[in-house]
N, C-alpha and C positions, 0 to 999 in steps of 0.2 A: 672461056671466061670473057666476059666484056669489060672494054676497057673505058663504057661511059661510066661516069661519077651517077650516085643515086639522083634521081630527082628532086629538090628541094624548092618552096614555095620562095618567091622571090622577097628581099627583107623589105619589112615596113608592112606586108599583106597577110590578114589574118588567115586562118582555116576556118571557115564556122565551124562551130563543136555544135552536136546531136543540143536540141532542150532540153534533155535529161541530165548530159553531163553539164550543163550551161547550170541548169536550178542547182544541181546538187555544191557546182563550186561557190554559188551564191550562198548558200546554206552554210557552206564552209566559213564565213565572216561571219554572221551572225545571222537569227532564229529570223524567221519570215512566217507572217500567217499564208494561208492559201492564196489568199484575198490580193496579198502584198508582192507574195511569188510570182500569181497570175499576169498581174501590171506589171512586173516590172520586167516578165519573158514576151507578153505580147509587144511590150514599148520597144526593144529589143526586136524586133521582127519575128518571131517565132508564129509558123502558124496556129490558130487558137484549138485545132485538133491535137498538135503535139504539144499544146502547153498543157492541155486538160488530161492527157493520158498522161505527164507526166507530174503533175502533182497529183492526180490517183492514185498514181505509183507510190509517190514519194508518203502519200499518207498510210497507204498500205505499208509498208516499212515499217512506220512511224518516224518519218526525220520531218513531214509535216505536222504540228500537232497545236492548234490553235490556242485549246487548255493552256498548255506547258508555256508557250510563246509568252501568252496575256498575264502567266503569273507571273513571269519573269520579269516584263514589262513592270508591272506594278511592284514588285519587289526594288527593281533597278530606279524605281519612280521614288519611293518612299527614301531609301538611301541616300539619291543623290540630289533629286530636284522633287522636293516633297510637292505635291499634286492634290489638290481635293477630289472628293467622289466625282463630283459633277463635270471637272477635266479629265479624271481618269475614264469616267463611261464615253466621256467625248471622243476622246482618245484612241481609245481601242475599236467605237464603231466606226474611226476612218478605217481603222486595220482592218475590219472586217469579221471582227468579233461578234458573234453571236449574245443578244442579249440574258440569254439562261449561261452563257459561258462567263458574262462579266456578272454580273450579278454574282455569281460563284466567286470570282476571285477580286473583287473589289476590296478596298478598306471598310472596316466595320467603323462605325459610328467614334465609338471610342477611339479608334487610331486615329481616325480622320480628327480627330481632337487636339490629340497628342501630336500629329506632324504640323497641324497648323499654329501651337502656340509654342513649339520648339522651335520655326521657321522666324515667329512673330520674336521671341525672343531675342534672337541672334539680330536679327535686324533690328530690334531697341537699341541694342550697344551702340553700333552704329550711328544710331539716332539722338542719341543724348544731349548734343546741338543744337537744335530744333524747340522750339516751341512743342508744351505738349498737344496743343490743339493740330500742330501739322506731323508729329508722331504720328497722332489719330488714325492724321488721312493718309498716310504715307504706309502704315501696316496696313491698315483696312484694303488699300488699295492692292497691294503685292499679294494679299492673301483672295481678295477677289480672285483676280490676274490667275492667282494658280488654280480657280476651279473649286475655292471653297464655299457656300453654302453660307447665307447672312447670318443664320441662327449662329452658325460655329464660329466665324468669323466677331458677334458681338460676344460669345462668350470669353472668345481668348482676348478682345480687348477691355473687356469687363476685370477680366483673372490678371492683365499684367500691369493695368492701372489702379484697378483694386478700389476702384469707382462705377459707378452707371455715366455714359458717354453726355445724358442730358449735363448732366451737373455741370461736369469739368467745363463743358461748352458754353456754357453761362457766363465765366471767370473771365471767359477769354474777350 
């Protein structure tokens, strides 16, 4: 029996880990498109032959799965920081989404309606201070901001002044 102690890496110095098990514990936090994976094992040093077999892999599996990611994405969008289409398609082509992928899971017309004048609301209260001509500019503006679309955008402030925008701006 020997009487040296195991060999141990000295403290403060890492072991690189395999890209394989390096993606999968990154996966372990949270969803990654291919796209997102790729970038952020190459920025990491990983050769780009071992990144690529290893999100191969990982989509073989299925723990890559870009679909599932983007719908999440937009699900977690709608919930917490409502988004219009035109920021959400933005959005997901940094990720690396494919455009027949988003198109699939985008907001429908309708919803993109209902988050932008649910958003518009909540931020009226807020606003009840203000002049109504800089309400005006002050939703229109946050509702741009998030990626909504002019048409939806003058509907909801049409629906929660419960006027045409010429009008009131006349008064003022």
């Amino acid at each position: 029996m020997s009487s040296n102690p195991p060999k141990q890496t000295k403290p403060g110095t890492k072991a690189k880990i395999s890209c394989r098990d390096r993606a999968l514990r990154l996966l372990a936090s949270r969803n990654y498109t291919a796209k997102e994976l790729k970038e952020r094992l190459v920025r990491e040093d990983y050769p780009a032959r071992e990144v690529e077999w290893a999100i191969r892999w990982l989509i073989e599996i299925g723990y890559v799965n870009d679909r599932l990611t983007a719908e999440l994405f937009v699900d977690y969008r709608n919930r917490f920081r409502p988004t219009g289409v035109r920021g959400l398609r933005f959005e997901l082509e940094q990720k690396g989404v494919d455009p027949e992928t988003i198109d699939a899971v985008i907001n429908s017309p309708s919803q993109d309606y209902a988050l932008a004048y649910d958003l518009a609301k909540a931020r009226l209260a807020k606003l009840q201070h203000l002049p109504v001509h800089r309400q005006y500019q002050r939703i229109g503006g946050l509702l741009e901001r998030r990626g909504f679309s002019w048409d939806v955008i003058t509907r909801v402030l049409e629906a929660l002044f419960n006027s045409l925008l010429d009008t009131d701006l006349e008064k003022v």
